[in-house]
Structures are given as structure tokens and as C-alpha cells.
C-alpha positions in Angstrom: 105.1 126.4 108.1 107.3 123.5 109.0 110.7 123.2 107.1 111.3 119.5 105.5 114.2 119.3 108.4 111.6 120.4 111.1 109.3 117.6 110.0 112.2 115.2 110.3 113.2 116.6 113.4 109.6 115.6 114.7 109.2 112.2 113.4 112.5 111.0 114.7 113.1 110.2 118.0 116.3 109.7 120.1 116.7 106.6 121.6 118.0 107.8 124.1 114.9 109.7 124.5 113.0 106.7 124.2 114.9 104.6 126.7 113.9 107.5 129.0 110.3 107.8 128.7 110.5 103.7 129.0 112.5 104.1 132.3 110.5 107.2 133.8 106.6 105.3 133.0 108.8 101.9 134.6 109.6 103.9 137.4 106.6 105.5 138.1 104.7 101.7 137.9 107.1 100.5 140.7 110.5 99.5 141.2 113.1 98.5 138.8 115.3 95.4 139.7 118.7 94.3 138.7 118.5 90.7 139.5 114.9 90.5 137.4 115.7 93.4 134.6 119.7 93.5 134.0 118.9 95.7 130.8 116.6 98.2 131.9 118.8 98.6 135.3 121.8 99.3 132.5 120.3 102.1 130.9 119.3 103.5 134.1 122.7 103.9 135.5 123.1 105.3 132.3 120.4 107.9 132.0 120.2 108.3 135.6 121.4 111.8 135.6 118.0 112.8 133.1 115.7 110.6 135.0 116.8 112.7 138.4 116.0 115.8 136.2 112.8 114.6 135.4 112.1 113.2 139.1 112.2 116.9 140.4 110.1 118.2 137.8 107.1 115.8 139.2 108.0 116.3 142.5 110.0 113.2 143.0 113.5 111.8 143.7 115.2 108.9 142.3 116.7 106.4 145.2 118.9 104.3 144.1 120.8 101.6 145.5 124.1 99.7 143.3 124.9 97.7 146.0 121.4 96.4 146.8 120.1 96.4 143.1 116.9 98.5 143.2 115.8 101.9 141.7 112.4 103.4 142.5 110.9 107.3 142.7 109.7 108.7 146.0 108.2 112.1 146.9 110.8 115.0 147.4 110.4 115.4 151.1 110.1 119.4 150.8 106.7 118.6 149.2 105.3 116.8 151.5 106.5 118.8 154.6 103.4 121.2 155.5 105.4 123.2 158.0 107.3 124.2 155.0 106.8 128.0 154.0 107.9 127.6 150.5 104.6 128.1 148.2 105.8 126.3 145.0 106.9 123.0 147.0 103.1 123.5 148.7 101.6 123.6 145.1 102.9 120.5 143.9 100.7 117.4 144.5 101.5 114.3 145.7 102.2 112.3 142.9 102.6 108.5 144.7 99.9 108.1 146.7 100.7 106.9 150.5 99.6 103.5 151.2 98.1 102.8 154.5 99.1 99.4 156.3 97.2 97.4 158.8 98.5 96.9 162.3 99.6 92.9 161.2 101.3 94.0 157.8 103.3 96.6 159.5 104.3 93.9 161.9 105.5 91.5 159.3 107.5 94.0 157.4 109.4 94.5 160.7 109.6 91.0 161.6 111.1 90.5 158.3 112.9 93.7 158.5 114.7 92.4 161.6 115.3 88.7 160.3 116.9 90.2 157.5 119.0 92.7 159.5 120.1 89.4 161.2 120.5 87.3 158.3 123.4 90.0 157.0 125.2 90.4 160.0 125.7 86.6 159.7 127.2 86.7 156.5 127.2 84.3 153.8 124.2 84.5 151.4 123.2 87.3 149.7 119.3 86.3 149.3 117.3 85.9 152.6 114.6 83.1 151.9 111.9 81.9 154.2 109.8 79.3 153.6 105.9 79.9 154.4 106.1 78.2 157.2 108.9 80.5 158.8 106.7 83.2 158.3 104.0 81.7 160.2 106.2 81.1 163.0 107.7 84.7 163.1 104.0 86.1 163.2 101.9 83.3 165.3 103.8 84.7 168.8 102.2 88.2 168.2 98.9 87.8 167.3 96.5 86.7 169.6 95.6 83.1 171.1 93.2 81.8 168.4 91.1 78.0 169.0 90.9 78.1 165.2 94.3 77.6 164.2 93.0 77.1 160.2 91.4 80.5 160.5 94.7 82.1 162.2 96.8 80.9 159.5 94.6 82.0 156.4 95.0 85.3 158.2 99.1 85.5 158.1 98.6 84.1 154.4 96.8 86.6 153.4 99.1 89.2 155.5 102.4 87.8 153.6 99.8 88.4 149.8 99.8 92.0 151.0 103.5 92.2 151.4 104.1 90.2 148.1 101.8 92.9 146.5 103.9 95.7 148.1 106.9 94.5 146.4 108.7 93.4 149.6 108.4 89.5 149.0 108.7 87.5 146.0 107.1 84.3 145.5 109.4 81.4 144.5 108.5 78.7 141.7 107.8 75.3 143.5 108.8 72.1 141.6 105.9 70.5 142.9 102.6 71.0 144.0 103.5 69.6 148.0 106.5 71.5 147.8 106.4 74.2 150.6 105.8 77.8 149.5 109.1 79.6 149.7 109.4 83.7 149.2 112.7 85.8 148.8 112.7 89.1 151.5 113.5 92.2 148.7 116.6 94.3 150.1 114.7 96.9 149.3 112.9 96.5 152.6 116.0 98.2 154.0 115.1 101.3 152.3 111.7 101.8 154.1 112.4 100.4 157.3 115.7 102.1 158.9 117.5 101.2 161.6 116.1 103.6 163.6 112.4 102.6 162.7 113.0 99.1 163.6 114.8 99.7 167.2 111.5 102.1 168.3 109.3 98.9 166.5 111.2 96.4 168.7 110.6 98.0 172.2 106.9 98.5 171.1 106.2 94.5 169.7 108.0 94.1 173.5 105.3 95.9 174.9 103.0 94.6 173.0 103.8 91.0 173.3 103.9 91.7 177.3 100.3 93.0 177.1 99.0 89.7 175.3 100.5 87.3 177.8 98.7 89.6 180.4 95.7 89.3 178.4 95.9 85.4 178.4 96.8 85.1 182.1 94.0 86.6 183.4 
């Protein structure tokens, strides 16, 4: 039998509590942002000791970046190694799915990658916009020759949808209808797409773009 301060107990809850289911189901959605959700990011940094807690629990870890402004779970590498010989990281499922990219959306993400690499060493501006039109330009000199130039560009446009989808992109308000289409490049893109990653990516686009002007010589 429950006691009148048991029943008490379990109708209450902790705010706390409650900011922590909020930020673990926001987390597990996508990423959390502190240009587009100061308040959530706040209690984050405040709870972010729990939400790691939780995080290894399901398998996760919590990557977060101050400098850069994002927060968002990934798997827990362990559990995802299959050379690993440890049976309880082997039981655990994968809990975020892995998302399969096309040849053309992996190439915008390191064309992008790259352009924002450049973009910091410059200095300046902290946000990296491009306006559709930039994109088009970045992509149009690694994809091949095309007589229908329409067709080629509803191809990139829907390329740079995927990306916005991802999370990588954000779509800009226009003041106008014929004002062009402008996106911001996350900085989260960083997180995915290493240094590393991106010097292997560059000697293979290289390769690549050698083997198209081959293909349109002969």
C-alpha cells in the first residue's frame, strides 16, 4: 500500500527531471542549436553531466561543441565496432540508424566542407553563406557535361534539399520572391567531415575530375 507521501512522491515531478526528458527526446530528434534554441542549449550545459549518463545507457555519447554551438547524440563507437570482443557492447543495438548518401551529396558536403574550411582560415565572419547560385557553381565542374542545363540544375537543387534535410544547410528567409535563394553552411559539418576525411576526398574529386575531362576529350 502506498503511503500519502509515496503518492506525492509519484505525482510530482522534478523539473529538473523534466527539462531532462525534454532535452534527451530533443536530442534523440536531431541536434540542438544555440543560435536557434538559446534556452534549451542553457539547460543543456546544465544537465549535461545526466544527459551523458543517460547517452551511455542507450548506447550513445553526447558531442558537444561550446565554441561551435551544437549538441547532438551519436553511437558509442565500442558498439558499433564488430571486431570488438566485448559481448554486452555487441548486444546493444544501434539506436541512430546510419544514413546512406549518394555519390553527388557526399560530394557537396565536401565541397562545402572545404569552402568552409577556407572561409575560417580567412577570418572575419562567423556564418559562411552561399547563395544558390554558388552552390551550383561549386558542384556544375564535377558532374558530367550535360546538353540540358535545366535538367542538370534541378539535379544540384534537389542535392542541396538533401543536405538541408540532413541538417547541414539552413535555408534563409528571402524578402522577395526574385530574391536569390541563400543557405547558411551549419558548423556542425565540421563534426562529420574531419580534416583527415576531406584531404583523402580532395585527392579523390582530383582523380575524379581528371577522369571526366578524359571522358569529354575522347
Amino acid at each position: 500500500m502506498n503511503t500519502a507521501t509515496d503518492v506525492n512522491t509519484e505525482n510530482t515531478t522534478h523539473p529538473d527531471t523534466a527539462d531532462l526528458s525534454v532535452l534527451l527526446i530533443a536530442l534523440l530528434k536531431g541536434v540542438i542549436y544555440q543560435d536557434t534554441d538559446s534556452a534549451r542549449w542553457k539547460q543543456l550545459l546544465s544537465l549535461q553531466a545526466r544527459v551523458r549518463d543517460y547517452a551511455v545507457v542507450l548506447g550513445l555519447e553526447l558531442i558537444l561543441d561550446e565554441s561551435e554551438g551544437y549538441a547532438f547524440f551519436r553511437s558509442r563507437k565500442n558498439e558499433i565496432n564488430d571486431t570488438d570482443d566485448n559481448p554486452i557492447e555487441k548486444t546493444v543495438p544501434r539506436l541512430i540508424a546510419r544514413r546512406p548518401l549518394s555519390f553527388p551529396v557526399s560530394l557537396l558536403l565536401a565541397l562545402l566542407r572545404k569552402k568552409l574550411a577556407e572561409f575560417d582560415a580567412s577570418g572575419g565572419e562567423t556564418r559562411l553563406i552561399l547563395s544558390r547560385d554558388d552552390i551550383i557553381d561549386l558542384m556544375r565542374i564535377f558532374l558530367p557535361d550535360s546538353s540540358n542545363d535545366a535538367k542538370l540544375v534541378d539535379k544540384i537543387d534537389q542535392h542541396i534539399n538533401k543536405v538541408v534535410d540532413l541538417g547541414f544547410l539552413r535555408r534563409l528567409k528571402q524578402n522577395s520572391s526574385v530574391q536569390l535563394k541563400h543557405y547558411e553552411v551549419r558548423r556542425i559539418l565540421k563534426a562529420f567531415v574531419d580534416a583527415q576525411w576531406l584531404a583523402d576526398f580532395d585527392l579523390k574529386l582530383e582523380q575524379y575530375k581528371q577522369q571526366l575531362i578524359e571522358k569529354n576529350d575522347a
